[in-house]
N, C-alpha and C positions, 0 to 999 in steps of 0.2 A: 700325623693325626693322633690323637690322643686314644688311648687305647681303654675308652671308658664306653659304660652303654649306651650313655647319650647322645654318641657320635653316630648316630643312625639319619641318611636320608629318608623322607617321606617317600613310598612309594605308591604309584597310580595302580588304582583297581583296572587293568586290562589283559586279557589274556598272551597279548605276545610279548608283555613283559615278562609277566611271572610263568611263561614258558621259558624266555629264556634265560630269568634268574634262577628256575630246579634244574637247569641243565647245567648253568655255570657254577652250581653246587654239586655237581658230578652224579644226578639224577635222570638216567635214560630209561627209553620205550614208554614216556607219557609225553601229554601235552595239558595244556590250560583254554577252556574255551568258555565263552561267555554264555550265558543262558538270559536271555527274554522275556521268558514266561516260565508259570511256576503249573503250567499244563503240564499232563502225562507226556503227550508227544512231545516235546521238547527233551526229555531225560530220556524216550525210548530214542531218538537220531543217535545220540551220544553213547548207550550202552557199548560197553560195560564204564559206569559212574564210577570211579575208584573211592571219589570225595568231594565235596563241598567247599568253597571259600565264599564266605559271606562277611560284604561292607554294609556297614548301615553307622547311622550317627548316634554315639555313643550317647546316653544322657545316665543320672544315678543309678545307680546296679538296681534291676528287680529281682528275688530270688528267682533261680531257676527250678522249670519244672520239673526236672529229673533230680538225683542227689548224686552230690561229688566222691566220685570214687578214692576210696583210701585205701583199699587192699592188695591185695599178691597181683590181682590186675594192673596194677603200676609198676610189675616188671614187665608187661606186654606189651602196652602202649607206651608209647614214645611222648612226651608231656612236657615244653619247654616251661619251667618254671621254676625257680629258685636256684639250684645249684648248674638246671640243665640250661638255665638260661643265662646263664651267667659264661657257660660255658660258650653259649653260642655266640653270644657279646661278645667275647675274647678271643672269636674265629676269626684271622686274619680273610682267609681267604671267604669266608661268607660275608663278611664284612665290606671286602673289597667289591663283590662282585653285587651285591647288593648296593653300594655307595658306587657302583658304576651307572647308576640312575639319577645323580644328584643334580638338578640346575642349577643352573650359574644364576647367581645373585648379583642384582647391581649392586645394591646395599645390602648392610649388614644391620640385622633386625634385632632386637634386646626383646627375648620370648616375656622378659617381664611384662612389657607392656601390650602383653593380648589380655582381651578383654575376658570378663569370666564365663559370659555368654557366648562364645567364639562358639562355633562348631568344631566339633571334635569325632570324626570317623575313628571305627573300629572293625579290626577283623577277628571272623571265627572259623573253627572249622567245622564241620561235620564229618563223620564216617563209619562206616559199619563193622562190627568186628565181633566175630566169634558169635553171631546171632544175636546183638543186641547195639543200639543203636547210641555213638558220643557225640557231642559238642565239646570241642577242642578250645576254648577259650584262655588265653592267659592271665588273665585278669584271675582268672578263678585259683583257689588253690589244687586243684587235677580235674581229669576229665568229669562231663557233666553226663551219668548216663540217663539216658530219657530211652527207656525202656527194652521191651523185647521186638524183634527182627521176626515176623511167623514166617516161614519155612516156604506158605504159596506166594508169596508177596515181592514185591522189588523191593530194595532198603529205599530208592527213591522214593517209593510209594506213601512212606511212615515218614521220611522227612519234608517231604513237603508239608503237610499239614503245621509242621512247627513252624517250618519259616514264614508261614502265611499268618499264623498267628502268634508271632516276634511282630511281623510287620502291620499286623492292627490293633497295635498297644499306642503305635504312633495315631497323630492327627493325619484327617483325610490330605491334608496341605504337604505331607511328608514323601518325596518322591526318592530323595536320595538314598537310593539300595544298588548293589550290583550281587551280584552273582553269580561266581565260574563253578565251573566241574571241572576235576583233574581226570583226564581218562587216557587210554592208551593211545599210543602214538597211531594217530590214523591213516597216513603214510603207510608206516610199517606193516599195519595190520591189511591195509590194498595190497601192498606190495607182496604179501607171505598167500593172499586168496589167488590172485594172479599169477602166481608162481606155482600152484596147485593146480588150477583151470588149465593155463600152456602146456603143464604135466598130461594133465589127462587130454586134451587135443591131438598135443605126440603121440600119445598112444594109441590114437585111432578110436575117440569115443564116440558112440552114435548120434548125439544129440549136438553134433556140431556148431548148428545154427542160435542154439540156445547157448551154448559154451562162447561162440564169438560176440554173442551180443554183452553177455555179463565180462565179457574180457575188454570189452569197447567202454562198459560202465565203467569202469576198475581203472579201465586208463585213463579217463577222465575227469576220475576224483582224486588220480593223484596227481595229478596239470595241476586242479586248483588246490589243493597243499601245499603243493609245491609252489604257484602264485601265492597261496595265502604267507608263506615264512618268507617270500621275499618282500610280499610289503610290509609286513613285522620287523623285518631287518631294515627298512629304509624309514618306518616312522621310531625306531629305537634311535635310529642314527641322529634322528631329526631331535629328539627328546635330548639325546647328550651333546647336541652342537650348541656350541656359545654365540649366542645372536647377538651380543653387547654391544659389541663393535658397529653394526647395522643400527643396532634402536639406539647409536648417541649418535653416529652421523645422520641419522634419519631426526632425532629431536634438533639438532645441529639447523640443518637444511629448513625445517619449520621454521625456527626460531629468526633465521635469515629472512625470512620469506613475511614474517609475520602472520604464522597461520598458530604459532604453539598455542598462544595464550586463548585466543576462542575454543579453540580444541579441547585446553584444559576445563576453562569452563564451562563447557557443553558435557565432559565427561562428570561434571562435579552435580550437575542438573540431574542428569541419568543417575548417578550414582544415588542422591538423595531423593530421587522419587522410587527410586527399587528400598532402598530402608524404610520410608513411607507405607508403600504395599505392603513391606514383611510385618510390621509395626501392627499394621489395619490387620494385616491376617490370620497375626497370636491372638490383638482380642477378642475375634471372632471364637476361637477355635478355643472348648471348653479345659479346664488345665485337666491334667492325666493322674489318677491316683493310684 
């Protein structure tokens, strides 16, 4: 492979991937988990929030509401961008481990001929540092700080309101958002409570009954962690298996059969009344200025 930037797989917004692509960049004691809603209680399950990664569909840059940091602050944060990004381009091993997500193509696609309206996702980050709140964006030239951190408050608390108002710049028609937290490995952090709790049980502590019930909770959530990384391990598996093989003897068997061609034409129907809808539903929807 050619050892240039452009040789990057697209990678899917899901939590048990980019778990286990910051681990196969040699990043332990977190994890990556998805968030559903931009409610308080959803960021308090999760505490402690390390950071934010947010997808949403790029469209022309609007200034950001904070201003890009240019000072001695860019010895602290970590900023891939220009020399750092270039450096990270030229990580065999981020590279590989990253490009260890890439699907198999039946065909081979000439990028020139997408269209200029394509959809194009982007990711950012968020996170808090030294009492005052960034957006990690690359695009940018360094971090964007959008303000101060007050002291009684969660840093989720101050970002949420941004991303809710990032995501009403969009038309009501605009769903595609994801949004993970990076947080400590929750595994680890059962496992180090429960080793604490059987501590003081040995001991001979008085509130036994309450000690075995929270050690019954604790064993619990770590069954399903431990469920949760094994089905992340079986749909990563599922994401780098080469199905080619199956979908040409499976088009093979149609084609025999005489079912391809209706097939195709029933998906070309579908496909042209979904362009129809999206068509109907920009001109609905007032343009964005």
């Amino acid at each position: 492979m050619a050892n240039t930037a452009g040789d990057w797989c697209l990678i899917e917004s899901d939590p048990g991937v980019f778990t286990e692509l910051i681990k196969g960049f040699g990043c332990s004691g977190v994890q990556v988990e998805e968030i559903w809603s931009l409610d308080k209680e959803s960021f308090e399950q999760l505490k402690p929030v390390h950071g934010l990664i947010f997808l949403f569909k790029w469209v022309p840059d609007k200034e950001p509401d904070g201003s890009v940091v240019q000072d001695s602050r860019l010895e602290k944060i970590f900023f891939a961008k220009q020399l750092r990004g270039l450096s990270l381009s030229n990580s065999d091993l981020i590279r590989q481990v990253h490009n260890s997500f890439s699907r198999q193509q039946m065909f081979e696609f000439d990028e020139k001929l997408g269209k200029k309206d394509d959809d194009v996702f982007h990711f950012v980050g968020y996170i808090p540092f030294e009492g005052r709140l960034y957006e990690l964006d690359g695009l940018k030239e360094g971090p964007v700080d959008l303000g101060p951190i007050s002291t009684d408050v969660e840093w989720t608390d101050v970002v949420r309101p941004v991303i809710e108002k990032r995501m009403q710049k969009y038309s009501a028609n605009e769903i595609h958002f994801n949004l993970m937290a990076v947080v400590s490995d929750r595994k680890m952090s059962y496992e180090k409570r429960l080793s604490e709790l059987q501590s003081q049980l040995d001991q001979g502590a008085m509130d036994t009954d309450d000690l075995q019930s929270e050690i019954s909770r604790l064993s619990y959530l770590i069954q399903e962690e431990e469920c949760k990384r094994q089905r992340y391990k079986i749909e990563n598996i599922r994401r780098r298996h080469n199905y080619l093989p199956f979908i040409m003897e499976l088009l093979k068997i149609l084609a025999s059969e005489k079912k391809l061609v209706p097939l195709i034409e029933k998906a070309k129907e579908i496909a042209a009344q979904k362009r129809n809808e999206k068509e109907k539903a920009k001109q609905c929807v007032p343009s964005q200025v």
